[in-house]
C-alpha positions as CSV (number, residue, x, y, z in Angstrom):
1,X,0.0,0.0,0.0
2,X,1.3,3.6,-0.7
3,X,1.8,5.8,2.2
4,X,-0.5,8.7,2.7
5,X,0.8,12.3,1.4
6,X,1.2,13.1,4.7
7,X,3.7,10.0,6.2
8,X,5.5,9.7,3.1
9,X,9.0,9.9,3.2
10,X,10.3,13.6,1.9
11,X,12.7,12.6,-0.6
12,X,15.9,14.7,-1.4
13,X,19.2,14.1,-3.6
14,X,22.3,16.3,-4.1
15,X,25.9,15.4,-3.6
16,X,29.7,16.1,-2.8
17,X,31.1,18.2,-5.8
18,X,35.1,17.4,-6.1
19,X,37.9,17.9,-7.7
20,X,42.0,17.5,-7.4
21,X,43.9,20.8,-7.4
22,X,47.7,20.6,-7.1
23,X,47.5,16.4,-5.8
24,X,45.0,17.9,-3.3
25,X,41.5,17.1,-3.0
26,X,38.7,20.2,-3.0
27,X,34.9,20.0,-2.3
28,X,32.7,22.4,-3.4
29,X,30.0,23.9,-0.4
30,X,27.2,26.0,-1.0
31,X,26.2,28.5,1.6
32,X,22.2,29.0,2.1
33,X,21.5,32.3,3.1
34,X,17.8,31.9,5.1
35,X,19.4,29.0,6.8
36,X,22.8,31.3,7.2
37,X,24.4,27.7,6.8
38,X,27.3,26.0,4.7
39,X,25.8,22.4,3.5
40,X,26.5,20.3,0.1
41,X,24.6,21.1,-2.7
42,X,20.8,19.7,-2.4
43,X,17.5,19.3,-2.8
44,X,13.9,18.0,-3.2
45,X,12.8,16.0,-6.3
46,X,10.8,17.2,-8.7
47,X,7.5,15.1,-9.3
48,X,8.0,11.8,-11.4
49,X,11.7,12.7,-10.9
50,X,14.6,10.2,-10.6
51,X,16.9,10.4,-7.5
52,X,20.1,10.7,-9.8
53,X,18.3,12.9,-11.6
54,X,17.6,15.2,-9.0
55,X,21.1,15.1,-7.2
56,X,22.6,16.1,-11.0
57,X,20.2,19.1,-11.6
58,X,20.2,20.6,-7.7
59,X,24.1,20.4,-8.2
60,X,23.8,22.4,-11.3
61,X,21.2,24.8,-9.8
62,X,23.1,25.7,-6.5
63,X,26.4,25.7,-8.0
64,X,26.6,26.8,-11.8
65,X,28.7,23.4,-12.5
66,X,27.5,20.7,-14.4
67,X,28.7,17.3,-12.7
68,X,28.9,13.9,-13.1
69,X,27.5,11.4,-10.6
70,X,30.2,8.7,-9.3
71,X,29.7,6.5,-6.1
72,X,27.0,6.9,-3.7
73,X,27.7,8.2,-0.2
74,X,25.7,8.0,2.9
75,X,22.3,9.3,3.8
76,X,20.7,11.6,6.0
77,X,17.6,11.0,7.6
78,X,15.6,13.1,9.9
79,X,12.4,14.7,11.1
80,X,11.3,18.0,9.7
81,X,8.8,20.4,10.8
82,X,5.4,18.9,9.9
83,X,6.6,15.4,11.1
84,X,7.5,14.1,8.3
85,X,10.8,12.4,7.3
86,X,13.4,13.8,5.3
87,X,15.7,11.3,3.3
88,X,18.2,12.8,1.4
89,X,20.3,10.6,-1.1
90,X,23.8,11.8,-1.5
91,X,26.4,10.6,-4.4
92,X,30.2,11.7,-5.3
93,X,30.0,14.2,-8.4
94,X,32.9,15.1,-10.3
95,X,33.3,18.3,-12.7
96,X,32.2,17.5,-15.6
97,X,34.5,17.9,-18.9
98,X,34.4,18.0,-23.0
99,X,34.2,14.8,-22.8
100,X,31.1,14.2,-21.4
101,X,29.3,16.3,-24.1
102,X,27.2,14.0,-25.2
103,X,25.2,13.2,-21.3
104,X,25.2,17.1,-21.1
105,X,23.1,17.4,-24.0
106,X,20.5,14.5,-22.7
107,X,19.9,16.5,-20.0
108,X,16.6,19.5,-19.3
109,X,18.1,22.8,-19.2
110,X,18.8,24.5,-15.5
111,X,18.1,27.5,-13.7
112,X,20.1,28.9,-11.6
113,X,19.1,29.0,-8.1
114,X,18.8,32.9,-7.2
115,X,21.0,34.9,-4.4
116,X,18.5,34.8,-2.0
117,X,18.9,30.7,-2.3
118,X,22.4,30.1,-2.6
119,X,24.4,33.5,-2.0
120,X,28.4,32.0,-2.0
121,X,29.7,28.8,-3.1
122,X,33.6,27.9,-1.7
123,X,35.9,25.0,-2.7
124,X,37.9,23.8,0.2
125,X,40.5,20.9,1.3
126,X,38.3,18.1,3.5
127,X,39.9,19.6,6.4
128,X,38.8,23.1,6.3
129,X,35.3,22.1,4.5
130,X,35.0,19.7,7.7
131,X,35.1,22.8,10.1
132,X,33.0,24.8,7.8
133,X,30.1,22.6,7.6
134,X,27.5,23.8,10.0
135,X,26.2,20.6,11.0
136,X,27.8,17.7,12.4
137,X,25.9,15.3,10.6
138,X,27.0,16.6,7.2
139,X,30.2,15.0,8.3
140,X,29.5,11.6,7.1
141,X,30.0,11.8,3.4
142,X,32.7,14.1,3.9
143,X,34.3,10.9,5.5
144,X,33.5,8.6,3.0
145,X,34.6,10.9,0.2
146,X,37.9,10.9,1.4
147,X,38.3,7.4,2.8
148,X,37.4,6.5,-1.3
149,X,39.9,9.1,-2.5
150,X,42.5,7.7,-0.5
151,X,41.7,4.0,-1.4
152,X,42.3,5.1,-5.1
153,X,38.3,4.7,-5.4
154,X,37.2,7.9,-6.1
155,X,38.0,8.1,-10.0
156,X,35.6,5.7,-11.7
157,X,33.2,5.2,-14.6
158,X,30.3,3.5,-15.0
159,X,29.5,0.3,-16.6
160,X,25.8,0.1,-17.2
161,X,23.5,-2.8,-17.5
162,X,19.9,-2.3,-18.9
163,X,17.0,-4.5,-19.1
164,X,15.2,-3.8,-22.2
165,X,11.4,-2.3,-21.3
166,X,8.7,-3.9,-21.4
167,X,7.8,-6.0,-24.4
168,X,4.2,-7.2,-26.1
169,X,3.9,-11.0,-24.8
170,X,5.4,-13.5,-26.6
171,X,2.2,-15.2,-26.7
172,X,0.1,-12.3,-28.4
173,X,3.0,-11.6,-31.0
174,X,2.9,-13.1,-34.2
175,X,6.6,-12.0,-35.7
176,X,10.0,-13.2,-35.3
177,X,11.2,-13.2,-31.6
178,X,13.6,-10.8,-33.1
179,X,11.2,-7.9,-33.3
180,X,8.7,-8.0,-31.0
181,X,8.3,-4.6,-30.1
182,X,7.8,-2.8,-26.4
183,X,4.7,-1.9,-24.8
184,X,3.1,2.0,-24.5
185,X,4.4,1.2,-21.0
186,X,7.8,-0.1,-22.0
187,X,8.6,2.9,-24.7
188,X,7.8,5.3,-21.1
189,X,10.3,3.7,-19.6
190,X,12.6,4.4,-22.3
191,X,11.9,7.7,-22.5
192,X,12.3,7.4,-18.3
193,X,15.7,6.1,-18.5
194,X,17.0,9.3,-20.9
195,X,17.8,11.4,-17.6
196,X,18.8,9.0,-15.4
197,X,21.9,7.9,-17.5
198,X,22.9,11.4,-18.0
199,X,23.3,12.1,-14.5
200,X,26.2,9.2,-14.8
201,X,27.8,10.7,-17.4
202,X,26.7,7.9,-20.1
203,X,29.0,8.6,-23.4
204,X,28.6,5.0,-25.4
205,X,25.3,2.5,-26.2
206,X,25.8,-1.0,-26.7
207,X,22.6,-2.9,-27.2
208,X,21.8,-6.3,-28.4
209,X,20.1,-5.5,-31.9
210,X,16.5,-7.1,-31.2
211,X,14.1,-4.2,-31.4
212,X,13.0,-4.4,-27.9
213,X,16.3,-3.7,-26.6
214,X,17.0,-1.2,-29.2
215,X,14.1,0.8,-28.7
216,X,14.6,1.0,-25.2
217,X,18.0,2.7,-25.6
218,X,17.2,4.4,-28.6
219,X,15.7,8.0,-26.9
220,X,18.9,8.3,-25.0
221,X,21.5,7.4,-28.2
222,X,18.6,10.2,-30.1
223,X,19.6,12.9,-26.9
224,X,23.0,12.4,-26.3
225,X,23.7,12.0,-30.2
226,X,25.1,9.3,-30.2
227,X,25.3,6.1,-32.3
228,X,24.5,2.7,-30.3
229,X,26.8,0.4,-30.9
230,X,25.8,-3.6,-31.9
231,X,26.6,-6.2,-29.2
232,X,27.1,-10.2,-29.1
233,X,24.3,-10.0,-25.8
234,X,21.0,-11.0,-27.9
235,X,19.4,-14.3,-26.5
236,X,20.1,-16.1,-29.9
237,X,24.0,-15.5,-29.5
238,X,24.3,-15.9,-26.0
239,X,23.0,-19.0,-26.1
240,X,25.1,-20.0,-28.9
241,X,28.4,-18.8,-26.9
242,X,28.3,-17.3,-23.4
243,X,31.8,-16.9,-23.4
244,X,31.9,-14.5,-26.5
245,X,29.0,-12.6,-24.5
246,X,31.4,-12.6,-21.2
247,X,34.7,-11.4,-23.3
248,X,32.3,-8.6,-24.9
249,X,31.2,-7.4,-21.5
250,X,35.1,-7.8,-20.1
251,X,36.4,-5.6,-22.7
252,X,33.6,-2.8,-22.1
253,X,35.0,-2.9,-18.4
254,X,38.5,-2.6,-19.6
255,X,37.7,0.4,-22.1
256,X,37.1,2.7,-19.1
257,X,34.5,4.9,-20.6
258,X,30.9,5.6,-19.5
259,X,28.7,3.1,-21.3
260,X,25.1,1.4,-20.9
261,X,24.6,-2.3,-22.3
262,X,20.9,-3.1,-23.0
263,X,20.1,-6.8,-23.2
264,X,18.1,-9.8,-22.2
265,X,16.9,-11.4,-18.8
266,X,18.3,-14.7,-20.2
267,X,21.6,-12.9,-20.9
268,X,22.4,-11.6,-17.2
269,X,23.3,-14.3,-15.0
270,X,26.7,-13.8,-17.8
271,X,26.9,-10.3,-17.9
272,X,26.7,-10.3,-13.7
273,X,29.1,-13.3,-13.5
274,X,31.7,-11.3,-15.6
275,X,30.8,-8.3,-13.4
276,X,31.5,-10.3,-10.2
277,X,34.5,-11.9,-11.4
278,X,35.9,-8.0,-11.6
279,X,34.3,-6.8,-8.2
280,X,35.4,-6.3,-4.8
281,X,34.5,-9.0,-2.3
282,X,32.1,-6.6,-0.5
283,X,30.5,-5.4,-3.5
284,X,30.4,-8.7,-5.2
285,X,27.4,-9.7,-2.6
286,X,25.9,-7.2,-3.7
287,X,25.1,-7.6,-7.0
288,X,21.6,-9.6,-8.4
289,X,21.4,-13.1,-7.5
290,X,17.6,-14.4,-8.2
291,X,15.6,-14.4,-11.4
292,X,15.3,-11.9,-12.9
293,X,17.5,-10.1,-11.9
294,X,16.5,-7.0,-12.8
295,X,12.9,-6.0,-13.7
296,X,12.5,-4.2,-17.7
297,X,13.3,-1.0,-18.1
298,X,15.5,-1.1,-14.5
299,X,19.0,-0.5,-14.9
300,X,22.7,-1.7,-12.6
301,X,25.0,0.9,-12.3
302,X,28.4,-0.4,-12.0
303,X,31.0,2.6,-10.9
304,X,34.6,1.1,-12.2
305,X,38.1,1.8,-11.3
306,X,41.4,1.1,-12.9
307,X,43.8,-0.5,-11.1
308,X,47.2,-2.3,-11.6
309,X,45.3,-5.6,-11.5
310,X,42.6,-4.8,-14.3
311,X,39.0,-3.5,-13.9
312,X,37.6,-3.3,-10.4
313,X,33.6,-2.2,-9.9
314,X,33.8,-0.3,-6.8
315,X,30.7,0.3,-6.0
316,X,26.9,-0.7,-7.6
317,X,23.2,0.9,-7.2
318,X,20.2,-0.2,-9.1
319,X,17.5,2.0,-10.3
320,X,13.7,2.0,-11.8
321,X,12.8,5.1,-12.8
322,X,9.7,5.8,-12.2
323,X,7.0,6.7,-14.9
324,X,5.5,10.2,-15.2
C-alpha cells in the first residue's frame, strides 16, 4: 500500500562536488542564506523525478557546474517540521569535462538558483570544509569521500546494465522473436531512463540488436547524439556462446569509458558473472542473485576503477525510474 501524502517519506538528492587541485582534494560547499548555513549542494525532487536525476540538476542549480555522478555516499535522515521524514540521497559528483558532451546534452536545461537561495559557493580541502560545515551530521559523506579518494576509489566510470522495457507478450506476437516490439508502458520507460543515464555521465550505447532492446536505448543514443553500438548479448548469440557474451562485456570494463549495455533477462546471470569476477568482495554480494534479476526498463549501475590488476567495480546501485 502507498503511504499517505502526509507520512511519506520527503525525498531529497544532491551530492559532494570534487575535484584534485595541485595532488590535493577540493569540495565544493554552498552557503544558504535563510538558513545562514554552509551544507553540500541539495534538494527535493521534482515530481515523477529520478533520484540521480535530482542530485545532478540541484548540483547544477546551486552551484553553476554541471557534474557527473560517481559513487554513492551516505544518507541523512531526519524529522522535519510537519513530522515528516526527510531522506536525502547523497552521491560523489565530479566536474564534468568536454568529454562528457554527449550526457550534457540529454539533459533538461537549469536554472540557476537565485541569491536569496544560494548567496556563495567555496571550494575547500576536506579539512577546512570539515570545520566549515554547519552541522555535524554533514560529516559523514565528507568521511567517506575521502576514505574512497584515499583508497584510489574515487575516479571511476560506470559500466551500465539495462534490461530492455517492457515488451508485447510473446504469446500475443505473431513476428520473429527478433522484433517483438515494447509496450506504450515499456517505450515510457525508455523515455524514463534518458535522464537518469545522464546524470552518470553515459557517453557509449551498446545494445543487443533485437528491437525491444533497441528501442529502449534508442531516446537516449537520439539525446545524447550518439550512435548505439551492436553487441554479441541478444538471447540467440548468447546461447550460442556465453563466453563470446562474457569477453564482450570484459572488454567494455577494460575500455574505461561511461557506457550502458541493453540486453536480455536470459543474458544476465553472464553479464553479472563477468561483473562479479571483476568486483570487490564486499560489492560482489551485492550484486543480483535471483531471477530476474533485474525487472524491464530497470538498470545496474556499475562505478569502475582502474587499477594495476585490471577493472575493479567499486561500487553498484540499481534504479527504476519511475514513470510520469
Amino acid at each position: 500500500m502507498t503511504p499517505a501524502p502526509r507520512t511519506r517519506p520527503v525525498e531529497a538528492a544532491g551530492g559532494l562536488v570534487w575535484r584534485v587541485r595541485k595532488d590535493a582534494l577540493e569540495v565544493l560547499l554552498v552557503h544558504r542564506p535563510r538558513y545562514d548555513d554552509w551544507s553540500w549542494p541539495k534538494g527535493k525532487l521534482d515530481p515523477g523525478e529520478a533520484l540521480p536525476t535530482a542530485a545532478a540538476r540541484e548540483i547544477a542549480e546551486e552551484t553553476g557546474i554541471d557534474v557527473v555522478l560517481g559513487n554513492p555516499l551516505p544518507g541523512q535522515q531526519y524529522a522535519i517540521a510537519d513530522g515528516r521524514t526527510k531522506r536525502v540521497h547523497y552521491w560523489a559528483a565530479r566536474v564534468a569535462t568536454d568529454d562528457d558532451a554527449p550526457a550534457l546534452a540529454a539533459r533538461a536545461p537549469v536554472a540557476a538558483a537565485g541569491p536569496d537561495e544560494i548567496d556563495d559557493v567555496a571550494w575547500l580541502t576536506p579539512a577546512k570544509a570539515g570545520k566549515r560545515l554547519t552541522r555535524a551530521a554533514d560529516g559523514a559523506q565528507l568521511a567517506e569521500l575521502v576514505a574512497l579518494h584515499e583508497r584510489g576509489r574515487l575516479d571511476t566510470h560506470v559500466l551500465v546494465v539495462a534490461r530492455h522495457g517492457r515488451a508485447k507478450e510473446r504469446s500475443a506476437w505473431h513476428g520473429d522473436e527478433t522484433d517483438r516490439p515494447l509496450t506504450p508502458s515499456g517505450r515510457a520507460q525508455a523515455e524514463a531512463l534518458v535522464p537518469v543515464l545522464a546524470a552518470f555521465g553515459v557517453r557509449d550505447v551498446v545494445t543487443s540488436r533485437w528491437a525491444r532492446c533497441a528501442a529502449t536505448i534508442e531516446p537516449y543514443a537520439r539525446a545524447a547524439g550518439v550512435q548505439p553500438l551492436d553487441s554479441h548479448l541478444t538471447e540467440a548469440e548468447h546461447e550460442r556462446s556465453p563466453s563470446r557474451a562474457a569477453g564482450e562485456v570484459r572488454r567494455l570494463l577494460e575500455s574505461a569509458r561511461d557506457v550502458v549495455v541493453c540486453t536480455h533477462r536470459p543474458v544476465l546471470p553472464t553479464v553479472l558473472d563477468v561483473l562479479g569476477q571483476h568486483s570487490r568482495r564486499a560489492v560482489a554480494g551485492s550484486l543480483p542473485v535471483e531471477d530476474p534479476y533485474l525487472q524491464p526498463g530497470e538498470i545496474l549501475v556499475t562505478h569502475v576503477g582502474q587499477t594495476k590488476k585490471g577493472p575493479r567495480v567499486m561500487g553498484v546501485e540499481s534504479h527504476h525510474p519511475p514513470l510520469h
